[in-house]
C-alpha positions as CSV (number, residue, x, y, z in Angstrom):
1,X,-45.1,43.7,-42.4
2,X,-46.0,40.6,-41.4
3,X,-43.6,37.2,-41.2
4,X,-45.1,34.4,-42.6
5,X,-43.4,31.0,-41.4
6,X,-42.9,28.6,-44.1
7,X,-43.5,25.5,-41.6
8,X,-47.2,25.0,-41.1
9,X,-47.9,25.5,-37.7
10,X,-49.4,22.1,-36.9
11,X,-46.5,20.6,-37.4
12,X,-45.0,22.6,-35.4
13,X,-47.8,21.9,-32.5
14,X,-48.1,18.1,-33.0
15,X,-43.8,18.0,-32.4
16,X,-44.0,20.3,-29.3
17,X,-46.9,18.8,-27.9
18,X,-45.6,15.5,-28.0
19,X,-42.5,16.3,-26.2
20,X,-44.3,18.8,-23.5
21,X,-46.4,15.9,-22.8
22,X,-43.9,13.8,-22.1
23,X,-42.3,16.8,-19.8
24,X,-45.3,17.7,-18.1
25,X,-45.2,15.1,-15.3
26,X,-42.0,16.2,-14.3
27,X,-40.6,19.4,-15.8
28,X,-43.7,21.4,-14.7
29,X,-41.5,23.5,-12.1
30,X,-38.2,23.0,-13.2
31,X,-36.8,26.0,-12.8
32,X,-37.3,25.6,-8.7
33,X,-37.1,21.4,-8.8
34,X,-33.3,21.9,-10.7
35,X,-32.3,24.5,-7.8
36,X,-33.6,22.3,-4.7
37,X,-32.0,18.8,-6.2
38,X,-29.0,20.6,-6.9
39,X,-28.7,22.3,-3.4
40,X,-29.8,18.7,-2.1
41,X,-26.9,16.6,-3.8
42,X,-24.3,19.3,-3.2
43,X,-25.4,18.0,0.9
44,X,-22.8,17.5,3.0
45,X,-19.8,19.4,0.5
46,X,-21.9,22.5,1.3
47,X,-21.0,22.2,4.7
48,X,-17.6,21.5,4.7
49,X,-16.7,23.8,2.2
50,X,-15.7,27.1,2.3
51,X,-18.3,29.4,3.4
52,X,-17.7,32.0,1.9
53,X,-17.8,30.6,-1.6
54,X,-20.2,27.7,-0.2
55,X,-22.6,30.9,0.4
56,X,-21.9,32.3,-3.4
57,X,-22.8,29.6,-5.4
58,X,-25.8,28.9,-3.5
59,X,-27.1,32.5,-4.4
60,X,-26.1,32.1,-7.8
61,X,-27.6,29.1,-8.1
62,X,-30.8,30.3,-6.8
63,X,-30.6,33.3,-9.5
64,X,-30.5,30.5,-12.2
65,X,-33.6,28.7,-10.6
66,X,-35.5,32.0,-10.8
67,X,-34.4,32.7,-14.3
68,X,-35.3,29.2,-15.3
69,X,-38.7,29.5,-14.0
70,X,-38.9,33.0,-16.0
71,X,-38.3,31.3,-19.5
72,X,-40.8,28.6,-18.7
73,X,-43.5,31.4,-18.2
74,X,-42.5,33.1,-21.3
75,X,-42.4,29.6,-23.3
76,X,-45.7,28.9,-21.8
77,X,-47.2,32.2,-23.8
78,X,-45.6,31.5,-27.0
79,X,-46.6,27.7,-26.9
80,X,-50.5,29.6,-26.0
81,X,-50.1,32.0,-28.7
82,X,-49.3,29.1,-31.5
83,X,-52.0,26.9,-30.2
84,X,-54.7,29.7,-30.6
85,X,-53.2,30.9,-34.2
86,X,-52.0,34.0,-33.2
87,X,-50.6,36.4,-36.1
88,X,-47.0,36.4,-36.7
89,X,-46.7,39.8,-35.1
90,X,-47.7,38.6,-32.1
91,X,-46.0,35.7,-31.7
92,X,-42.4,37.2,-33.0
93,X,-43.2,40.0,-29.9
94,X,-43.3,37.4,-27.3
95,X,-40.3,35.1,-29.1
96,X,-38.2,38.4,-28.2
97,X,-39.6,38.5,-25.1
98,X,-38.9,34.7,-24.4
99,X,-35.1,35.7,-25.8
100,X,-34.6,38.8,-23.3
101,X,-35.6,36.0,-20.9
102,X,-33.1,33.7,-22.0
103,X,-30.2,36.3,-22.0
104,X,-30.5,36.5,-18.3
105,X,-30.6,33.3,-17.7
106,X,-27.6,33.2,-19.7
107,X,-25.7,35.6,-18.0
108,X,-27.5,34.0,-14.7
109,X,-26.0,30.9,-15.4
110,X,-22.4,32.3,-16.2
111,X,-22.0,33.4,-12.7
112,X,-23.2,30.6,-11.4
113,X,-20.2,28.8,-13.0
114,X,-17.7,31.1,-12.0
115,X,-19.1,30.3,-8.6
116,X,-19.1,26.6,-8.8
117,X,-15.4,26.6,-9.7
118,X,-14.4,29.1,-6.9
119,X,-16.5,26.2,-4.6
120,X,-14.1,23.2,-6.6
121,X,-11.2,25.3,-5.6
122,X,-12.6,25.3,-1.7
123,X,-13.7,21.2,-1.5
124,X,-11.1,19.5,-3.8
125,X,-9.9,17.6,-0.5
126,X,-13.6,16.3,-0.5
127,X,-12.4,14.3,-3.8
128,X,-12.7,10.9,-2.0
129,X,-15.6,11.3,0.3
130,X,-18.9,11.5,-1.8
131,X,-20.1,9.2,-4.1
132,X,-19.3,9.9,-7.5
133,X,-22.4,8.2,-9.1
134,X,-25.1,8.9,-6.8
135,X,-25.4,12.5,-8.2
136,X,-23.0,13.7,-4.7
137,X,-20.2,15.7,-5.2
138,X,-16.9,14.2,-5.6
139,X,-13.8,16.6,-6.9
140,X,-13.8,13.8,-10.2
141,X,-17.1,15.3,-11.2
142,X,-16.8,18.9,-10.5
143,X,-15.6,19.6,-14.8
144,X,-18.7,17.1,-15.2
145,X,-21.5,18.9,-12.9
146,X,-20.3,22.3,-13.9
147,X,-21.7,20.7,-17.4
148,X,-24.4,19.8,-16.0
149,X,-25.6,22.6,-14.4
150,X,-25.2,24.4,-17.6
151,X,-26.5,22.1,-19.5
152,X,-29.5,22.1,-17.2
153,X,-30.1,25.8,-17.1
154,X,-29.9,26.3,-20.8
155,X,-31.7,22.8,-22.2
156,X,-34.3,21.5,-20.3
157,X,-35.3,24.1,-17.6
158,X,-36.5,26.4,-20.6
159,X,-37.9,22.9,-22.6
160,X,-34.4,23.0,-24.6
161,X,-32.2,20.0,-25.1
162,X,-28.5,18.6,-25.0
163,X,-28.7,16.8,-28.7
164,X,-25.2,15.8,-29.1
165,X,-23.4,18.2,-26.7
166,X,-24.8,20.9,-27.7
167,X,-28.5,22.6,-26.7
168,X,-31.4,23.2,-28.9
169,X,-33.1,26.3,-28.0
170,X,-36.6,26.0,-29.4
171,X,-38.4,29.4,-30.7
172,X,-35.5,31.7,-30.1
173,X,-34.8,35.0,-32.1
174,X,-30.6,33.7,-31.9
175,X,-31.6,31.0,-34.9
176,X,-34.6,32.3,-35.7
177,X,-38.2,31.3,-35.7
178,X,-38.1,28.8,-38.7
179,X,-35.1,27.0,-38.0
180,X,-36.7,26.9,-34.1
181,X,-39.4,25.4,-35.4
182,X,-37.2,22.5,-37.6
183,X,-35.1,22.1,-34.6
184,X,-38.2,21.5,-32.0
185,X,-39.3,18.9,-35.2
186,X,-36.3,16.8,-35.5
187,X,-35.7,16.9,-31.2
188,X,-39.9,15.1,-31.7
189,X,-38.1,12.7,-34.4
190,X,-34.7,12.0,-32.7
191,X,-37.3,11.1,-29.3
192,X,-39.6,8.8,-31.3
193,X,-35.6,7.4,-33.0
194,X,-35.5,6.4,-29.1
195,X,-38.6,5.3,-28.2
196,X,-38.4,3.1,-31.2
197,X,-35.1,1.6,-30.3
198,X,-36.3,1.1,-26.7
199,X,-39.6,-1.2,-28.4
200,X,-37.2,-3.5,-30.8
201,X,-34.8,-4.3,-27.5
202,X,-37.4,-4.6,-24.9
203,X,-41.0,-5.4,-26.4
204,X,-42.5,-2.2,-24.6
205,X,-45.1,-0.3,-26.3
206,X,-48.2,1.8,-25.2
207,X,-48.4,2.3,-21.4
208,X,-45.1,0.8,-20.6
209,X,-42.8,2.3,-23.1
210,X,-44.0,5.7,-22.3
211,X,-43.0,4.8,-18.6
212,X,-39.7,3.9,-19.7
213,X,-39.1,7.1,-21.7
214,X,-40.3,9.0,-18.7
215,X,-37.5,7.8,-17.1
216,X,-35.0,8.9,-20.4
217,X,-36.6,12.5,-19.7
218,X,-35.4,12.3,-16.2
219,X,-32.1,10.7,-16.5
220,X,-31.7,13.3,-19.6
221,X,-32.2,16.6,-17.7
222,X,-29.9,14.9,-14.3
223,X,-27.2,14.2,-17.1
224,X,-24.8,16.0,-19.6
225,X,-25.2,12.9,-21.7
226,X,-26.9,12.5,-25.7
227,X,-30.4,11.3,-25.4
228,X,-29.4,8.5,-27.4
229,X,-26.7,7.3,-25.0
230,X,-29.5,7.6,-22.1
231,X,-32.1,5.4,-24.2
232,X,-29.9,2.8,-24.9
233,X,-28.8,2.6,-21.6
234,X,-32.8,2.5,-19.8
235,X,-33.2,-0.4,-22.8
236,X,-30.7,-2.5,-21.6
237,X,-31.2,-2.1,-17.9
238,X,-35.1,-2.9,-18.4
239,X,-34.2,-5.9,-20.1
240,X,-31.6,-7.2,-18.4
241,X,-32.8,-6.3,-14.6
242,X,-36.4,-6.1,-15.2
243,X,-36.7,-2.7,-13.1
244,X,-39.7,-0.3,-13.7
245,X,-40.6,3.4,-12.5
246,X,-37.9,5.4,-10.4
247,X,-35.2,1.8,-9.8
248,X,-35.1,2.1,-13.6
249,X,-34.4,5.9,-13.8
250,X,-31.9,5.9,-10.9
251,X,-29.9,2.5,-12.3
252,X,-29.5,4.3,-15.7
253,X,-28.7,7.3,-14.3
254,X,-26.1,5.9,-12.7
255,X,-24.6,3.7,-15.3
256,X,-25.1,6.7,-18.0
257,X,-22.6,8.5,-15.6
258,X,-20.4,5.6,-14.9
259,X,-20.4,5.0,-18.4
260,X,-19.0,8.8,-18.9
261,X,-16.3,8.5,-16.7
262,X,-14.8,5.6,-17.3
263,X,-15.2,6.0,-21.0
264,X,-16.4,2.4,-22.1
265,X,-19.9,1.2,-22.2
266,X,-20.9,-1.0,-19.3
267,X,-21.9,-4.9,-19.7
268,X,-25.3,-4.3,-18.3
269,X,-26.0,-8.0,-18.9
270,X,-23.1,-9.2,-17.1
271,X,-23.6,-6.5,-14.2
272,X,-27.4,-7.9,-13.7
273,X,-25.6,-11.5,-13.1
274,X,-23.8,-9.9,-10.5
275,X,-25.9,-8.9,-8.7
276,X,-27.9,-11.9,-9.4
277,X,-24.6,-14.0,-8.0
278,X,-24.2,-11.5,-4.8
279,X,-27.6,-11.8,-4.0
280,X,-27.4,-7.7,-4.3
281,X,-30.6,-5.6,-3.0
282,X,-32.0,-2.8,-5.2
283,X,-30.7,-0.6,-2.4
284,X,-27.1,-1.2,-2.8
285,X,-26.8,-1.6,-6.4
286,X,-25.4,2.0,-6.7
287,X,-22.7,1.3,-3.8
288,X,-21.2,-1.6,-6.0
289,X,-21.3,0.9,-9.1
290,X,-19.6,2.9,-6.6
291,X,-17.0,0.2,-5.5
292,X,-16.6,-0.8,-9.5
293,X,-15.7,2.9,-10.1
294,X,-13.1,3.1,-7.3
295,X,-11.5,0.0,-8.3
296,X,-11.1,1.0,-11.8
297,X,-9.7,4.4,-10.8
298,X,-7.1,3.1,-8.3
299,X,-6.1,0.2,-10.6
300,X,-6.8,1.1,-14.4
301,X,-8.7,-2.3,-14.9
302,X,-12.0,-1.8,-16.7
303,X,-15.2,-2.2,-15.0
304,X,-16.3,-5.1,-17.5
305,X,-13.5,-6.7,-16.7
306,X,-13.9,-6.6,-13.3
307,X,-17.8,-7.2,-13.5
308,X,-16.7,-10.5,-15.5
309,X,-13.9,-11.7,-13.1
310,X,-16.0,-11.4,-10.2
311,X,-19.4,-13.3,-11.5
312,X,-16.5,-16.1,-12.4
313,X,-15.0,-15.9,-9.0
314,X,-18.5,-15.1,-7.1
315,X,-19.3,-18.3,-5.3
316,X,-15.5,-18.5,-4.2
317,X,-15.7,-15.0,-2.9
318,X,-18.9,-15.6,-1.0
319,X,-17.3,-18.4,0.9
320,X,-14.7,-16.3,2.6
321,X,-17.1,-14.1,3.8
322,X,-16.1,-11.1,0.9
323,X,-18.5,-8.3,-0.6
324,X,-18.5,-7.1,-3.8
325,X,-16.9,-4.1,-2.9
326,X,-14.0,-5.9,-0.8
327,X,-13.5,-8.1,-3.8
328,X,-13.4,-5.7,-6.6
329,X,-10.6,-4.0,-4.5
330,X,-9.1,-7.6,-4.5
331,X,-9.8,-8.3,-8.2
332,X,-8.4,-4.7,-9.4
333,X,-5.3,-5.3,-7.3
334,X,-4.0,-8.7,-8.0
335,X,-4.0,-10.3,-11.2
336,X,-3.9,-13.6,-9.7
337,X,-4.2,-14.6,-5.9
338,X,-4.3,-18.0,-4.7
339,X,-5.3,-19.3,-0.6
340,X,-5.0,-22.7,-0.9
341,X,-6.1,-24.9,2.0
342,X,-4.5,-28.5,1.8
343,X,-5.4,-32.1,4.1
344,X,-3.6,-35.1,2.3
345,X,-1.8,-38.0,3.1
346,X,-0.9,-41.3,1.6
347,X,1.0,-44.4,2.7
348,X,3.9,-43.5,1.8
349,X,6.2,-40.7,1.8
350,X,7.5,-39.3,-1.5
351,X,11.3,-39.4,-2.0
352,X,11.3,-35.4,-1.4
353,X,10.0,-35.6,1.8
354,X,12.9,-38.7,3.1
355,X,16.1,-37.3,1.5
356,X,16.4,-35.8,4.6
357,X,15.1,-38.2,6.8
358,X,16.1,-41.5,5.5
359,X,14.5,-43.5,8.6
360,X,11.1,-42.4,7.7
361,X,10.8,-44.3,3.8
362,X,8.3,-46.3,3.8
363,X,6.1,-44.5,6.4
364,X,2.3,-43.3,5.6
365,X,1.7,-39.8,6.1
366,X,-0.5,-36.9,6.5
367,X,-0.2,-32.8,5.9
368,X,-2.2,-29.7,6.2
369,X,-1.3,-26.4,5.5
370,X,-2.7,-23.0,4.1
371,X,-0.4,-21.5,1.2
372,X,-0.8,-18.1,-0.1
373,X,0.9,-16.7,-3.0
374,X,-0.3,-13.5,-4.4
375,X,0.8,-11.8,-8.0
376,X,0.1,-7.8,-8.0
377,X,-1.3,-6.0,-11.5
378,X,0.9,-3.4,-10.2
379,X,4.6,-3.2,-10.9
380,X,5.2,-1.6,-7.8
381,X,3.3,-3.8,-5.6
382,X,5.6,-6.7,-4.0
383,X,5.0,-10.5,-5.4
384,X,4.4,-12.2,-2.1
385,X,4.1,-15.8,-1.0
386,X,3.2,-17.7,2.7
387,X,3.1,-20.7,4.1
388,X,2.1,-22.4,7.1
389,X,1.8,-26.5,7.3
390,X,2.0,-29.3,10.0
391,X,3.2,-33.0,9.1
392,X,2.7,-36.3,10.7
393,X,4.4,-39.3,9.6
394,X,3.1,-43.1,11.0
395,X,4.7,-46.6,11.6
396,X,2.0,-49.4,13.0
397,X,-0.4,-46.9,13.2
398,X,1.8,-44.9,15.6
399,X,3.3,-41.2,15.3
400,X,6.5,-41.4,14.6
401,X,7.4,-37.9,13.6
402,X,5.9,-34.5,13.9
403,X,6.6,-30.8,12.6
404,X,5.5,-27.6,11.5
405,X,7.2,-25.6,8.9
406,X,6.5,-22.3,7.7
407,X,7.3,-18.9,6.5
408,X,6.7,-15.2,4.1
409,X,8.6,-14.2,2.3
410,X,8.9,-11.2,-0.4
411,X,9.9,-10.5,-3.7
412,X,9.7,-6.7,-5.6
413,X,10.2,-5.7,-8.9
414,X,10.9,-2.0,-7.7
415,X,11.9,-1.9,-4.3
416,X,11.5,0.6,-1.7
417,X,13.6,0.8,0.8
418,X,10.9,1.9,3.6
419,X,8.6,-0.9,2.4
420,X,11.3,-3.9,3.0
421,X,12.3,-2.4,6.7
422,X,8.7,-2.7,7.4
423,X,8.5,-6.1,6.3
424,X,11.5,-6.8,8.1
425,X,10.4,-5.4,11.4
426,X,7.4,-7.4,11.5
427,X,8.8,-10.3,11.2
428,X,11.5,-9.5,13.9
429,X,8.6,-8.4,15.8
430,X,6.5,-11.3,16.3
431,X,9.8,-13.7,17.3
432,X,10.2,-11.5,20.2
433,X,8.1,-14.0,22.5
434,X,9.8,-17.1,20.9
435,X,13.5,-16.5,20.7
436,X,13.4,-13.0,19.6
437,X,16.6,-12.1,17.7
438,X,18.3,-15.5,17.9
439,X,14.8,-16.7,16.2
440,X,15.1,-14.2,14.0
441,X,18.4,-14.5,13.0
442,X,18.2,-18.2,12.2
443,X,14.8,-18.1,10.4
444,X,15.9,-14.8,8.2
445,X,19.1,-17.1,7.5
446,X,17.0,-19.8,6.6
447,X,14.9,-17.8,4.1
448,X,18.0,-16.2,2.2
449,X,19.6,-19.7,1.4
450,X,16.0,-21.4,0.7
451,X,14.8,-19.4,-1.8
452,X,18.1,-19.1,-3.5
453,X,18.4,-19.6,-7.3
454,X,21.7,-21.2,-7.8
455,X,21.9,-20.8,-11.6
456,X,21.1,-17.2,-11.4
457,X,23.4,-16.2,-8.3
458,X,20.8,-14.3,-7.0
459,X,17.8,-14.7,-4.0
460,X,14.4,-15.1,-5.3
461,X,13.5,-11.4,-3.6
462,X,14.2,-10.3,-0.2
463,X,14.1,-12.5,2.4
464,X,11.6,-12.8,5.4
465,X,11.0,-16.1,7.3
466,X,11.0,-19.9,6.9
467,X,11.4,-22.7,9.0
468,X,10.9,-27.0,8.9
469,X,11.1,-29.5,11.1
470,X,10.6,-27.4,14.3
471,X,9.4,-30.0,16.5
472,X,10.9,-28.9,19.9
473,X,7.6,-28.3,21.8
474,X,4.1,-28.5,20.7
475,X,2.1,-25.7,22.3
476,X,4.7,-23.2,21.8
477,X,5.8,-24.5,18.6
478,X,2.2,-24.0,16.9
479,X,2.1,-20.9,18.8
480,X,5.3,-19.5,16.7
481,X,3.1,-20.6,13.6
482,X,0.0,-19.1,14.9
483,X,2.2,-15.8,15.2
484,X,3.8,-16.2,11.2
485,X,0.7,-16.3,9.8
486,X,-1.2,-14.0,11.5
487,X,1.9,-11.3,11.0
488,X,2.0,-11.6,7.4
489,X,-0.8,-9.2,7.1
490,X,0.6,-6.9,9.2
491,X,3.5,-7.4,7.3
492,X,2.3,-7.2,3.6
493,X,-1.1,-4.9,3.6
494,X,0.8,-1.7,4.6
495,X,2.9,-2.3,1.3
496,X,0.3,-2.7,-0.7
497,X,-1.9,0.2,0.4
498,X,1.3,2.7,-0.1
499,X,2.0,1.1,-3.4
500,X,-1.8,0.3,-5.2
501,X,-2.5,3.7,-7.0
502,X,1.5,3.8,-8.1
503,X,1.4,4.9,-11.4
504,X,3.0,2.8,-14.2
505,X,3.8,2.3,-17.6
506,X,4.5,-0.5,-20.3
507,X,8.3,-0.6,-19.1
508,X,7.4,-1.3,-16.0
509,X,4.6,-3.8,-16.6
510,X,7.5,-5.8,-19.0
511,X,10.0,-5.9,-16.3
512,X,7.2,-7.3,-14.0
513,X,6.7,-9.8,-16.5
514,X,10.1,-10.8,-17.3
515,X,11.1,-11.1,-13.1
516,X,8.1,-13.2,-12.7
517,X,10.1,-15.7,-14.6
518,X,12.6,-16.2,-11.9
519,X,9.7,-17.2,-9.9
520,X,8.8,-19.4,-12.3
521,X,12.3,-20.7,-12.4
522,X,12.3,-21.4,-8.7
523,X,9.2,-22.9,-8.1
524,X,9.5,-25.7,-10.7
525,X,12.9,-26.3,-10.1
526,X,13.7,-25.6,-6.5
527,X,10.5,-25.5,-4.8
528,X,10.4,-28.6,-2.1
529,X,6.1,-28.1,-1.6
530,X,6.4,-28.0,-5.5
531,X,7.9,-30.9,-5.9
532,X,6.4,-32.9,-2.5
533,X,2.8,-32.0,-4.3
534,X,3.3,-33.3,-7.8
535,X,5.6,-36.4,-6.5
536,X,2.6,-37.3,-3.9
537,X,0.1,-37.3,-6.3
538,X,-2.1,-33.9,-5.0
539,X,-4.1,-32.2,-7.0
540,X,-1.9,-30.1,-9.9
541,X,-4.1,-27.2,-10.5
542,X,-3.5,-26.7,-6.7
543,X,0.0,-27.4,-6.2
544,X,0.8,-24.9,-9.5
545,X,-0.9,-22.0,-7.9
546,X,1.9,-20.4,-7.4
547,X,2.9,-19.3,-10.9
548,X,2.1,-16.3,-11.8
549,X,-0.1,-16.1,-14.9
550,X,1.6,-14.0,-17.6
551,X,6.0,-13.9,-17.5
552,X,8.2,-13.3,-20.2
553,X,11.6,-14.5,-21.0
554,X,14.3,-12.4,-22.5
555,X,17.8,-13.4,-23.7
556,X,20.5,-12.1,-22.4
557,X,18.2,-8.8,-20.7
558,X,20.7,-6.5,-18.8
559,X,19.1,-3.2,-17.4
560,X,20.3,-0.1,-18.3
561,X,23.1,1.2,-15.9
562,X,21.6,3.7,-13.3
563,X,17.7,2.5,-14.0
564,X,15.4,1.7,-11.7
565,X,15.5,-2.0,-12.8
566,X,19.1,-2.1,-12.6
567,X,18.3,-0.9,-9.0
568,X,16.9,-4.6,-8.1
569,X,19.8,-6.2,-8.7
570,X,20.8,-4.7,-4.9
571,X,18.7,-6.4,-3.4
572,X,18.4,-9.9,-4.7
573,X,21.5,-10.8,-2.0
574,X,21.3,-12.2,1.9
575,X,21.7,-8.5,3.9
576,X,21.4,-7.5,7.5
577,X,18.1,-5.0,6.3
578,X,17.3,-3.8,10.1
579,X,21.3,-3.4,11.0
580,X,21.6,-1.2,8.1
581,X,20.0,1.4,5.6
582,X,19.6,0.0,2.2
């Protein structure tokens, strides 16, 4: 007995054709295209991995290829058969055959999976070495491309597709031929949904919006993500950065994945004045998306947030000489950092600068220096400061005193014993030429008692170098000075390397916050370049660098007994660190 369908079959034709029109420029030979990309982006991963299982998956793979290309055919006869008005005999005869098709490429696809995961297993330590938004294998995308690849197999490559996570098989026995027909209906309706929200963003119609949705098709069979999420995507980019053709389909693929990932929807706006600001090339647009992602990973700072820091900070960054990537690294790790370069005088010295020099009031003056002072995001991460400076003071237009001054120094909220020797031994290290442990000795001495806090008891963190007035010799006094400054990197960027991807919580990000005070306290109250900058007149955003930008006061706080904070209180004393293990 015959089936008669309920849903007219022109309906059914105008839905199907509009969407296998769209398709047909691409999706012709997917079966083969999905296999060859695939095997492409897997590149180098493939090498390095395991052959054995590199070697499996491949074959699998190329079984899903062929079984994709086998549920095209058959889909290709059915679509024939409705076009001509074939009886319903027929066509339910070749809807079976199309689902025999699709049960091998079911079962195709399954091993294929079991493959790919026995491949994760093999290239996990390949985590770090490919792109993850480039389509490359990375092991943070191996749960997402095993999606994929499904998703792939089962939706597109057989003119299926993810709505909503989940695929819509169209003409298959599993939900029957009517419902097939509804669900290949509303897909044509969900498509025009987009197409139409695409138009009221951008403008585009006719000629142009269809290129754009061309795109959507692409980026939709590449991605595990809704068709709406892809749309709105390709809508903002095309507005905001004006691309066209395949710059618009790779820039929302990309975003549509880092978008995914990171699990918030990117400020497409804001990332097209960024690139705007960085004077960023087409070509490495999806290294900064790259760079974005890595920073966010490592740090836990959103990628908006770091988009908007850095189109604030942009023309700064440019002028020492920083990429987008280098400064996204820089963003993500410090909540505030602060190089301050400084050239002032005036005529006359501030009282700070003569209480211990009495025979110099009244004389004119002139300074330079370089301050750093840099406040992690991470609890874990040292607060650091450094300074190196050179002062002149004249009588009659002659010199009549000279010196440098200097110093690091180091201050951690949850100190580790390895990362304090190192800091220690640096600074040891590069007195060796200019005194070596007598210079050290006296400078370390120096720090402890500077950047004491005498209402707390307690040293601001642990120690490092400083030195004024050194005036003995020029040349080999700015040497010594050359040598501080250029050592604090060696001394500080190991620290924060080892301690950047620390994980953390809310405890440890209050403490942070409440130890920052003591900063706070020491700066305004016992700070001498503090207090020489505001009592000279200097410029006060400049001279208050130094604070950090969010503390917290507690009354009364004591750690518990035995707690990591409690830990700290160890530390915050003068103590022979490279005569003895902390």
């Amino acid at each position: 007995m015959p089936i008669t369908l309920p849903v007219a079959a022109t309906a059914d034709d105008r839905a199907f054709k509009r969407i296998a029109d769209r398709y047909e420029k691409w999706g012709s030979d997917t079966g083969k295209k999905v296999g060859s990309e695939m095997a492409k982006s897997m590149g180098d991963a493939l090498e390095k991995a395991d052959t054995k299982s590199a070697d499996k998956f491949e074959r699998a793979y190329g079984k899903v290829a062929d079984t994709i290309g086998k549920v095209r055919v058959e889909e290709a006869k059915l679509q024939d058969l409705r076009s001509k008005g074939a009886s319903d005999t027929r066509i339910l005869a070749q809807a079976e055959a199309l689902e025999r098709a699709r049960r091998a490429d079911a079962a195709a696809t399954r091993d294929a999976a079991r493959a790919y995961g026995e491949l994760h297993t093999s290239t996990t330590k390949l985590s770090s070495a490919t792109s993850v938004l480039s389509g490359s294998l990375s092991g943070t995308r191996f749960g997402q491309l095993a999606v994929q690849t499904e998703q792939l197999a089962a939706g597109f490559g057989r003119v299926g597709f993810a709505v909503g996570g989940a695929v819509t098989a169209f003409a298959g026995i599993a939900v029957g031929a009517v419902a097939a027909t509804k669900a290949l209906y509303d897909l044509g309706a969900r498509w025009d949904s987009v197409a139409d929200g695409i138009t009221a963003r951008t403008g585009k119609v006719g000629d142009e919006l269809d290129a754009v949705m061309d795109q959507v098709g692409k980026v939709a069979a590449a991605t595990a993500e809704p068709i709406e999420a892809i749309g709105d995507v390709a809508a903002q980019v095309s507005q905001a950065m004006h691309l066209t053709g395949d710059d618009l389909g790779a820039m929302t693929q990309q975003l549509a994945n880092l978008n995914a990932l990171t699990g918030e929807n990117t400020n497409v706006k804001e990332l097209a004045r960024l690139y705007r600001v960085f004077g960023t090339a087409a070509a490495d647009q999806p290294k900064i998306l790259d760079e974005l992602y890595t920073a966010n990973t490592t740090t836990g700072v959103s990628v908006n947030d770091l988009i908007g820091t850095l189109v604030k900070a942009g023309p700064t960054i440019k002028q020492f000489g920083l990429d987008v990537g280098s400064a996204a690294s820089v963003m993500a790790t410090f909540e505030q950092a602060g190089i301050g370069f400084s050239d002032v005088s005036g005529t006359k010295l501030p009282p700070s600068a003569t209480a211990a020099r009495p025979e110099l009031a009244g004389a004119s003056w002139r300074a330079v220096g370089v301050s750093l002072v840099f406040h992690p995001r991470n609890p874990y991460i040292p607060t650091t400061h450094a300074n190196v400076r050179h002062f002149r003071a004249f009588k009659d237009g002659q010199t009549v005193a000279w010196w440098f001054g200097g110093g690091f120094d180091l201050t951690p909220f949850y100190p580790v014993d390895e990362d304090v020797l190192h800091w220690h031994q640096v600074a040891r290290d590069l007195c060796e030429p200019f005194g070596g442990q007598a210079r050290y000795d006296a400078h370390k001495r120096w720090c402890d008692e500077y950047f004491f806090l005498k209402h707390r008891g307690e040293t601001r963190g642990v120690g490092g170098l400083f030195f004024d007035d050194l005036h003995e010799d020029f040349e080999r006094d700015f040497a010594y000075q050359r040598a501080v400054g250029d050592g604090f990197l060696d001394a500080y960027l190991p620290i924060v390397e080892r301690r950047r991807a620390a994980p953390y919580g809310e405890r440890e990000r209050q403490f942070q916050l409440y130890r920052r005070g003591r900063y706070v306290e020491f700066n305004l109250v016992f700070d001498r370049g503090t207090l020489f900058g505001l009592q000279s007149g200097g410029r006060t955003e400049s001279i208050l660098m130094s604070l950090p930008p969010l503390v917290r006061w507690e009354y009364g706080y004591i750690p518990e007994a035995g707690s990591d904070e409690a830990r700290l209180s160890g530390y915050l004393r003068p103590r022979d660190w490279l005569g003895e293990q902390p």
